[in-house]
N, C-alpha and C positions, 0 to 999 in steps of 0.2 A: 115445677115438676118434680125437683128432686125432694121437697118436702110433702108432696101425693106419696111418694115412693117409698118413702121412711115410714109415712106413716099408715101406707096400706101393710108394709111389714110387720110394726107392732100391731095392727090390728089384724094381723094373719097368724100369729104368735100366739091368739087368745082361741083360737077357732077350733074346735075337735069337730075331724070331719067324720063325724059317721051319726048317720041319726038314729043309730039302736042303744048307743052306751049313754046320750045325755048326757054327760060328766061333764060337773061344774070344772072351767078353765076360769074363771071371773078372777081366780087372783095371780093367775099367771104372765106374768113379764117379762120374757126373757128377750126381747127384743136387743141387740146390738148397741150398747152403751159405749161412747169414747172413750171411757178409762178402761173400759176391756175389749174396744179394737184394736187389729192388729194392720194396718194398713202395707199396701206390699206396691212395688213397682220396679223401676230399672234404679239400680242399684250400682257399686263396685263389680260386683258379679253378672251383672246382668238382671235380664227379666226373667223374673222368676216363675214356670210353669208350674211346680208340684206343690200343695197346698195337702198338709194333714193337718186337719180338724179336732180340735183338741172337743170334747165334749165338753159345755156349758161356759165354755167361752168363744163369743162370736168372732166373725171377721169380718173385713169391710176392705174391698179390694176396687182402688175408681184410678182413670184414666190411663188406663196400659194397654198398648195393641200389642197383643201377641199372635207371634209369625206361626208358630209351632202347636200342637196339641196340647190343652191344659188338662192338666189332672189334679181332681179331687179325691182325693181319701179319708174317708168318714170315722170315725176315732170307732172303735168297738167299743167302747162303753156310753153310744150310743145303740142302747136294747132295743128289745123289740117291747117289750115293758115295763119299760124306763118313766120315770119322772122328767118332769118338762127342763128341769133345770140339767138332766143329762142331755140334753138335744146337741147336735150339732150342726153350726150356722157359719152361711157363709155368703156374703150379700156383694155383689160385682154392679157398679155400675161406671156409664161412661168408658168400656172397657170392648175392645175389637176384639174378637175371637176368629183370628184367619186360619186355622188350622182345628176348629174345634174344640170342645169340651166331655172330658171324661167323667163320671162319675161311678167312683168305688165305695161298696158300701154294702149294708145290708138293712139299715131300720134307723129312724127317727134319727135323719138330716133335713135341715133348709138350705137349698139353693137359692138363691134370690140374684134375679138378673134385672135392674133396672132398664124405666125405658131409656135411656143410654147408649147402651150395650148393641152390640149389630154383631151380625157373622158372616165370612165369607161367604161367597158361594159354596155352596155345597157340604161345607161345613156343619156337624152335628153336635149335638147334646147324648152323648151316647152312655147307655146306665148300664154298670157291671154287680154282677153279684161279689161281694168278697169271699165266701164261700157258699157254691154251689148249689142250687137248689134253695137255698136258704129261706127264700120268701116262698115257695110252694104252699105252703100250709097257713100263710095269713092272710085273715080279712081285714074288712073296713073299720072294726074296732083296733087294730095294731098301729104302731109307729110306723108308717111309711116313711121311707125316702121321697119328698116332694121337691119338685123343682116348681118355682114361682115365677113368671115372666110375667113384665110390665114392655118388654121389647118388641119389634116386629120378626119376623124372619126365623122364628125359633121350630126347629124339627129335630125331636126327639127319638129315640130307637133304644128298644129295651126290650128284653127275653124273661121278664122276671116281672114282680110287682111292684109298683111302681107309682106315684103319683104325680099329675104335669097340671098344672093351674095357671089361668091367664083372667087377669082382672080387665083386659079388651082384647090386645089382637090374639088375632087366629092362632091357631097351633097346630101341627103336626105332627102326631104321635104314632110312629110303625105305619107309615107312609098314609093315614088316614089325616083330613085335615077337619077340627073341631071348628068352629066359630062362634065365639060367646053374643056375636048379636042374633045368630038365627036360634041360637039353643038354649041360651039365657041373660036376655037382654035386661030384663028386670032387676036382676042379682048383681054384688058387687062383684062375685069371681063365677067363672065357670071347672069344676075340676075333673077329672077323666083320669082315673086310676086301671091300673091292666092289674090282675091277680088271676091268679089259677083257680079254675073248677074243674075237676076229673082230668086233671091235669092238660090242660086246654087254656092258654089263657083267654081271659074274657073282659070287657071294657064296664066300668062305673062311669056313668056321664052324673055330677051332680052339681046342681046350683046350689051357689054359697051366697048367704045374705049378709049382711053387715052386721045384723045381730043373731050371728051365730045357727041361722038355719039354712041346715040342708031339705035342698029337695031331689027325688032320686029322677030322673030322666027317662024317656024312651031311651 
């Protein structure tokens, strides 16, 4: 399982999800390489909740139950029109979340949550803008923040835009619950992006193929 997971990653890595730009990713790699993981767990200090993302060097965070709220913060020179090698990655598996998951940021991060990974009850995935509004004005061609789950149990909450992708179980996204077998069983992932229209946000549901095709959803 944990070689499906790796390698739906790299093959998540290569994906531009918007099917108006086209844009060739065929040599893009930035997938999570050992010599530039940073692996993290219980320590002299303890276990470590806050994680800053350095841009285009990944991380890889496995086997640590954390009691408390973890936070993500997304390097700002992860743009909103950035190159792929500014992205910012950060891949968790085998990894308890009893107190949730934060995510700070504003444009072109991976979250990546192995099937592994479990959360408390009641526990979230919860997405912060870093400054304000910030994603108001992008579409489906921009670097979204995308969180990737291969896990069960995952319920997201977000006020901004945002992307939540599940290669099988279900998801919950602002207390709506997607499920990649009634809505695209065919495809390798299902994605559901939230972004503002007349400042309203509104939901992208899109099936991802393994070779790089979206299709847009009821």
């Amino acid at each position: 399982m944990m070689k499906k997971i790796v390698m739906l990653f790299m093959m998540f890595m290569l994906l531009t999800l918007c099917a108006c730009s086209g844009a060739d990713t065929s040599s893009q790699t930035d997938a999570p390489a050992s010599d530039h993981a940073e692996e993290s767990g219980a320590d002299a200090a303890g276990v470590q909740y806050d994680y800053q993302l350095k841009a285009g060097e990944p991380m890889e965070v496995y086997d640590v139950t954390f009691d408390e709220m973890v936070t993500v913060t997304v390097d700002p020179a992860s743009t909103r029109n950035g190159s792929n090698d500014l992205r910012s990655n950060i891949f968790f598996d085998y990894c308890t979340f009893k107190g949730g998951l934060t995510i700070v940021g504003d444009y072109h991060a991976m979250i990546i949550l192995g099937s592994g990974c479990s959360f408390g009850e009641g526990s979230k995935v919860i997405f912060k803008e870093t400054v304000s509004g910030a994603t108001k004005d992008m579409t489906l061609e921009d670097n979204f923040v995308k969180v990737l789950t291969a896990c069960e149990g995952v319920a997201v909450e977000a006020e901004s835009a945002v992307g939540v992708v599940t290669d099988g179980p279900d998801i919950v996204f602002n207390g709506i619950t997607y499920s990649k077998q009634e809505l695209a069983p065919d495809t390798a992932f299902l994605g559901v992006y939230s972004l503002y229209e007349n400042d309203e946000i509104v939901y992208a549901k899109l099936a991802i193929g393994e070779d790089d095709s979206v299709e847009f959803l009821d």
